[in-house]
C-alpha positions as CSV (number, residue, x, y, z in Angstrom):
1,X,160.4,-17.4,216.7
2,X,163.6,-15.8,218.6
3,X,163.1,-15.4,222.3
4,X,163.5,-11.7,223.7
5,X,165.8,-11.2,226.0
6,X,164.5,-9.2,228.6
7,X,166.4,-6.1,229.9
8,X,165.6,-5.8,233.5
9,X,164.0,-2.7,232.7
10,X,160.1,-2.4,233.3
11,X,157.9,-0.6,230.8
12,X,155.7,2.7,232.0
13,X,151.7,2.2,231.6
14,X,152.1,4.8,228.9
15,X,154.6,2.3,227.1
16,X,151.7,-0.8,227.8
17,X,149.3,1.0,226.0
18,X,151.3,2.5,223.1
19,X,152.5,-1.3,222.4
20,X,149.2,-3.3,223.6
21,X,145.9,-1.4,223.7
22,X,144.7,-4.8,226.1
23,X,147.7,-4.3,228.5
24,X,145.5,-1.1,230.2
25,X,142.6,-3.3,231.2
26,X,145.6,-5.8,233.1
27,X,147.4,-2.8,234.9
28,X,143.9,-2.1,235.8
29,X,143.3,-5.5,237.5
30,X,146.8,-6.0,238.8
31,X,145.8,-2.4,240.6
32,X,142.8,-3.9,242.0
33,X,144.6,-7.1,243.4
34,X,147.6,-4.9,244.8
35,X,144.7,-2.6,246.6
36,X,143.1,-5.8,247.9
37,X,146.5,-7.5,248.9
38,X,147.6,-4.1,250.9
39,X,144.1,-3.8,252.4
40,X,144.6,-7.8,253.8
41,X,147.8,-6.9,254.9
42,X,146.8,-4.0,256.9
43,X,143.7,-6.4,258.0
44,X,146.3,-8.5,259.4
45,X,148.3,-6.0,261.2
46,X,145.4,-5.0,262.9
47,X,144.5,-8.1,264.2
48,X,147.9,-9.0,265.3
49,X,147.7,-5.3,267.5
50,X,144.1,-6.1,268.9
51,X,145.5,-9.6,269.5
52,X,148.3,-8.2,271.4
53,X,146.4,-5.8,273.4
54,X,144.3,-9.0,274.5
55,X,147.0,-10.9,275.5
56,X,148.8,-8.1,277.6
57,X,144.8,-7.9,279.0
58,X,144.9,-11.5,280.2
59,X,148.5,-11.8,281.4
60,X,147.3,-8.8,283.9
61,X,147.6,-10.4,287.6
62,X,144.3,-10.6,289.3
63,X,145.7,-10.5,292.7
64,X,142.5,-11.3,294.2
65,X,141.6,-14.2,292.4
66,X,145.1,-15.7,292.9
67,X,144.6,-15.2,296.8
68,X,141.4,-16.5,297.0
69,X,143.1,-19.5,294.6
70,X,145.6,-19.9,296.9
71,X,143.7,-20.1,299.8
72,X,141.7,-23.2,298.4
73,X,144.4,-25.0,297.3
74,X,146.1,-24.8,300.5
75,X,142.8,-26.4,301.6
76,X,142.6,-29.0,299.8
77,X,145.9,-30.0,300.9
78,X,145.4,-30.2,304.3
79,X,142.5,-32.3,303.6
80,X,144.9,-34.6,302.2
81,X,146.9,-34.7,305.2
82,X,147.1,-38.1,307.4
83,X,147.6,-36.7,311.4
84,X,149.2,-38.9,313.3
85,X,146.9,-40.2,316.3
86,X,147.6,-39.5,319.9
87,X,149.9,-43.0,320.9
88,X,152.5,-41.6,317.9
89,X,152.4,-38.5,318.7
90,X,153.4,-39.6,322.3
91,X,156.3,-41.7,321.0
92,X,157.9,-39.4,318.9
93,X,157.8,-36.7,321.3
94,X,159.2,-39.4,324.1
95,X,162.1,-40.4,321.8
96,X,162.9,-36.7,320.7
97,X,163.1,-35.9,324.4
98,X,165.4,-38.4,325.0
99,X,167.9,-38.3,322.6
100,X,167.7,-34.0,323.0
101,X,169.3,-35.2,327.0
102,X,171.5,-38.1,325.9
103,X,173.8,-34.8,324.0
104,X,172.9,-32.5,326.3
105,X,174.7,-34.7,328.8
106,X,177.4,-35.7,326.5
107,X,178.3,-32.2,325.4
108,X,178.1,-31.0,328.8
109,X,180.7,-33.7,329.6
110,X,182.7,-33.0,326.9
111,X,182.5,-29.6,327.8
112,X,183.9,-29.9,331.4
113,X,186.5,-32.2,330.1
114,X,188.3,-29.8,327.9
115,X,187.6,-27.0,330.1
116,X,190.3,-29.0,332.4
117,X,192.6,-29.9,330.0
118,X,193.0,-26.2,328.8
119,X,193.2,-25.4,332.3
120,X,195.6,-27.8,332.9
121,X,198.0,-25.9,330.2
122,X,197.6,-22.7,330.8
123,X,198.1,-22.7,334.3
């Protein structure tokens, strides 16, 4: 048998059922597949928008619910805090004290020191 080249060109249903009375019953069915594939499609569609709308619903700030979130994790935390007891707490404050004089002093000192030089020169 020769092979038929085919032209690119589609046939009408009214040239289906002129050449092939069983090609009416097919166009029939690939109808009914096409309807069902279209009605899927728009299925899908519409579950994608519903989808959307639900995820824009919970991406909405609950500004209450955060605070009150907040509020217990900051609790938690400070439960997880270790306070230093009162002999620290004594030394720190001692040895912050003293090294807040030592450059008080020694800026002061420096202070007067330039003070004369400049002083010194411009007089």
């Amino acid at each position: 048998m020769a092979k038929k080249k085919k032209t690119g060109r589609k046939k009408t249903s009214g040239q289906r059922k002129k050449n092939n009375p069983g090609a009416v019953a097919t166009t029939d069915k690939t109808n009914q597949i096409a309807q069902q594939r279209d009605i899927k499609q728009q299925e899908k569609r519409a579950e994608k928008k519903t989808s959307k709308t639900k995820v824009k619903e919970l991406e909405k700030p609950n500004y209450i619910e955060q605070l009150t979130t907040f509020f217990k994790e900051v609790k938690a935390e400070f439960k997880k805090i270790t306070w230093a007891n009162k002999k620290e707490t004594i030394a720190t404050t001692v040895v912050v004290l003293a090294i807040t004089f030592f450059f008080a002093a020694y800026l002061g000192l420096v202070d007067i020191i330039f003070s004369k030089i400049i002083s010194l020169l411009l007089y």
